[in-house]
C-alpha positions, 0 to 999 in steps of 0.5 A: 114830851116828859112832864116833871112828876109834880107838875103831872100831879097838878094837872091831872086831877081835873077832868071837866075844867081846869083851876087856876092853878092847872091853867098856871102851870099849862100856860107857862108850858105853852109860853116855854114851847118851842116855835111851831111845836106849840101845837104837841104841847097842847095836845100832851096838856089835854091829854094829861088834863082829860078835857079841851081848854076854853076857846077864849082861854086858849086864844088868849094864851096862844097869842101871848105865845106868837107874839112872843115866838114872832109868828109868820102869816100869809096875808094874800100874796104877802107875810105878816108877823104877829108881834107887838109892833103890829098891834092895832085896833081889831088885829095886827098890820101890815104897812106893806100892804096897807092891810090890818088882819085878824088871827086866829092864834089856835089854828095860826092862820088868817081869818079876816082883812081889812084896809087901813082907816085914815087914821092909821094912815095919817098917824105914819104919813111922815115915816112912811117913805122911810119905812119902805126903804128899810123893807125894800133892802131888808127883803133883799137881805133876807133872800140872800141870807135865810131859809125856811118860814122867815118874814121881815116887816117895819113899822113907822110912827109919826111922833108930836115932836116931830121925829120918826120911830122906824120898828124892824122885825125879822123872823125865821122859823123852820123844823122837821118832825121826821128828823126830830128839830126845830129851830128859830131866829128872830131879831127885833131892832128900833131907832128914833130920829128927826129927819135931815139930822144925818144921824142917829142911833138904832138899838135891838136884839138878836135870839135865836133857838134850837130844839133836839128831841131824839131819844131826849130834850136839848134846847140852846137858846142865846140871846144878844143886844146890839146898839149902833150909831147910823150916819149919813142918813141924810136921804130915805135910800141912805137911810135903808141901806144903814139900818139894814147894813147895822142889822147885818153887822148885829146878825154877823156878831151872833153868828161868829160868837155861836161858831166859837161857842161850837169850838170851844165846846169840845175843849171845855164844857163836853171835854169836863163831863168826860173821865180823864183816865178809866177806872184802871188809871191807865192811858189807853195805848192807840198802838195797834201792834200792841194789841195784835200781840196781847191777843194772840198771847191769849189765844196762844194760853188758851191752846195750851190749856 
């Protein structure tokens, strides 16, 4: 990684602990870190620092990065997603499995389990048949759909009023370090409704991201906000099958717009960095024949000489 001068200067000075300041400028790093390239960033930081970051410290700023990132963990036979959605007293849930696990954001991985209390039950018992109808045709969508590290999760709450809040989190993360890239697409989507309504509205958004880093540092990131009017939701199935046809409709939007963005990009933005004529002012003739003949004159000269 290149580390802008002033910001090297900032980090470098301290040896045994950081000031607030140092802490700043490592944190915002972190948080800016591509998914799963978090760990190089870390270790470029330190090094530049000269001494490890406190451990809460660092837990602490690592599951901002996460969260934010929507991390995948195994959680037994299933995948979990560290994200705000899931957040409950003592780590993150996971509805599927009626499970709530603790993280250890440094190392990413699982460190406990445990089942959910009556509470937590009890506070989603009306949106939970709901719920699993979302996750059974979300899972089938994404089987169909994604490659690499990617996770669906919902998540339901009974609300006092009466009506339901249905969360969906969707996460795909892959890179490959050999071939120098990473990239990630995430989609977080919500709706709120009252049973036997027919209808309501589901709002969300779809980011994604890519990394080249080969002899450079390119990033794409974009970013798209959706909002759709589900019908017929009369029944838990129908419901499922809206929620995930939205998603797929939200997902489809992103996909056609990044393949015209590609398209254009040779026309317009690449297309204006480059030189119309070279400095000769003169338009570069394709002709083979007229080359074929400029260099046998020259080689002709130089036999005459």
């Amino acid at each position: 990684l290149k580390f802008p001068s002033l910001w090297v200067a900032l980090l470098a000075p301290v040896m045994s602990g950081c000031s607030e300041q140092q802490l700043r400028v490592v944190r915002h790093f972190i948080l800016s870190a591509p998914p799963l390239e978090v760990g190089e960033v870390l270790k470029d930081c330190e090094k530049i620092v000269g001494a490890p970051f406190e451990a809460e410290w660092l837990q602490t700023v690592l599951a901002e990065h996460t969260e934010q990132a929507l991390y995948a963990v195994d959680v037994e036979d299933a995948k979990g997603i560290i994200c705000p959605q899931a957040r409950v007293d003592g780590g993150y849930l996971l509805p599927s499995t009626d499970t709530v696990f603790q993280v250890d954001h440094v190392e990413q991985k699982v460190t406990s389990t445990r089942p959910v209390t009556e509470d937590e039950v009890g506070a989603r018992s009306r949106s939970e048949p709901f719920r699993s109808e979302v996750q059974k045709a979300l899972k089938t969508y994404l089987g169909e759909h994604f490659l690499g590290q990617n996770a669906c999760c919902t998540y339901g709450i009974d609300n006092e009023d009466g009506s339901i809040t249905i969360d969906v989190v969707v996460t795909a993360l892959d890179h490959s370090v050999r071939n120098f890239w990473s990239g990630s697409w995430a989609s977080q989507w919500k709706t709120t409704f009252t049973p036997g309504a027919g209808t309501c509205e589901m709002k969300g958004a779809v980011r994604l991201g890519m990394h080249y880093y080969e002899d450079g540092n390119v990033q794409l990131r974009h970013s798209k906000e959706h909002s759709q009017q589900l019908e017929g939701v009369d029944s838990e199935a129908a419901f499922g099958k809206a929620v995930v046809a939205a998603i797929r409709a939200g997902d489809g939007k992103v996909h056609s717009a990044m393949e015209q963005l590609y398209q254009r990009m040779g026309d317009e933005p690449l297309k204006a960095m480059r030189r119309v004529l070279p400095v000769s002012k003169e338009k570069f003739d394709w002709t083979p024949a007229r080359h074929l003949v400029a260099i046998q004159l020259a080689a002709g000269a130089q036999k005459s000489e």
